[in-house]
N, C-alpha and C positions, 0 to 999 in steps of 0.2 A: 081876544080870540083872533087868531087870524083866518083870513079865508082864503079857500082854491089855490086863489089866482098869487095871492102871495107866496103860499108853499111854492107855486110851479116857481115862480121869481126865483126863489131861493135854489129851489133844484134846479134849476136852469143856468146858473151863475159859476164862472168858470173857477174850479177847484182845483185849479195850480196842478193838476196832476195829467196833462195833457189827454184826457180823454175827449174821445173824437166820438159825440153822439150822433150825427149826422143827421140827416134829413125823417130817420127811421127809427128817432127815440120816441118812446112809448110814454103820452103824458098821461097814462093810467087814470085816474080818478077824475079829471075833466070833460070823460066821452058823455054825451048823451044819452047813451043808454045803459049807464049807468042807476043799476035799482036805487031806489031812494033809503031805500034802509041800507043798503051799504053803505054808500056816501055819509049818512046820520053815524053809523058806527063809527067810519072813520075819522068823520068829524068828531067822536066822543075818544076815540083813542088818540088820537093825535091832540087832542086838550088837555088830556092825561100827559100825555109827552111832556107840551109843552111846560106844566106845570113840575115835572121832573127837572127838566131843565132847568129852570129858575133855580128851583130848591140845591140844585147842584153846584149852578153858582155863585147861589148866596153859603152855601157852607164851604165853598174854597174860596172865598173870599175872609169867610171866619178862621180859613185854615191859616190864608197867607198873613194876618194880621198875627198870627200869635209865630208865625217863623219871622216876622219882621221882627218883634220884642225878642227871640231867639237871636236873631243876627245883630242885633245893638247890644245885649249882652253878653255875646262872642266878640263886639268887639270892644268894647270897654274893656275888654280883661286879652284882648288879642288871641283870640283863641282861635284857629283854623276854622272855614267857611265850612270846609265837608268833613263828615264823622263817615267813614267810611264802615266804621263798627255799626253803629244805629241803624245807617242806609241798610245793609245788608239784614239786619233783625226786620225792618221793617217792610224789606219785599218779601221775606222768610212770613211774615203774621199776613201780610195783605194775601198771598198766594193763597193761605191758609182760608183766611177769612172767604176770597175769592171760590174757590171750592166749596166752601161750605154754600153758600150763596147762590150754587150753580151756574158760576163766572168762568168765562174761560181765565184761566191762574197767569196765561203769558200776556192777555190781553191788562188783566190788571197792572200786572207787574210794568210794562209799556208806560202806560200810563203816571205809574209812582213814579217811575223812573226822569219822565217830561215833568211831573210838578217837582222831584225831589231837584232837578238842575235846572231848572228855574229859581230853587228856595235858593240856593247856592251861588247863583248869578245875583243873587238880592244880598247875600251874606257878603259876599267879593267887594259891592258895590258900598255898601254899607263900612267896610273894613279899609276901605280903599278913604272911602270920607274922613274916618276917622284919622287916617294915619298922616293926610294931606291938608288936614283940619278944612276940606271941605263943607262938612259941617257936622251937627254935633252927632254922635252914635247913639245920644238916645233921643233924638226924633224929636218929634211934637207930639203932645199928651192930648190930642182931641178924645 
């Protein structure tokens, strides 16, 4: 669990997007007068989070394991890193899925779009091994 003073850590930590919080950023849930059951809530929402979190990275991590086994069988048989057909079916089902879920549909799509060209950067790299017999295209079997 983490506490306060780490969140503030984190939100205080410079996010490459030049914002300038100045002397008159607002560290919200650290004040003293802060009610105790708020703080408890927050505390209980923000453990909810985090445990989101997790779960999100342990299923893109299940994700990228089974595009890795995609892109070694793309390249054993030299097949092109990106399906531009699938790509497009599958911001087309995510947007879908996104609305129904009450997501915003362009924020999802963003998103497919950063792991779909990441899978594709792994497919390149993968295909690129195989062709330079960098090493083998189908991996290690752990």
């Amino acid at each position: 669990m983490n506490s306060v003073d780490d969140r503030d850590h984190v939100d205080n930590q410079d996010h490459g997007d030049n914002r300038d919080h100045g002397d008159n950023r607002d560290h919200g849930d650290d004040r003293d007068d802060l009610d105790e059951s708020v703080r408890a809530e927050l505390e209980q929402l923000r453990d909810s989070i985090d445990n989101i979190d997790a779960a999100v990275v342990h299923i893109l991590a299940e994700r990228f394991k089974a595009t890795q086994r995609v892109g070694r069988l793309k390249a054993e048989h030299r097949l092109p890193a990106a399906d531009p057909a699938r790509e497009a079916r599958q911001i087309k089902r995510l947007r879908q899925l996104a609305e129904s879920a009450k997501l915003d549909p362009a924020f999802a799509e963003k998103l497919l779009n950063f792991i779909i060209a990441e899978v594709i950067r792994h497919h390149e790299t993968l295909a690129s091994e195989s062709v330079t017999g960098g090493g083998s295209p189908s991996g290690d079997r752990r």
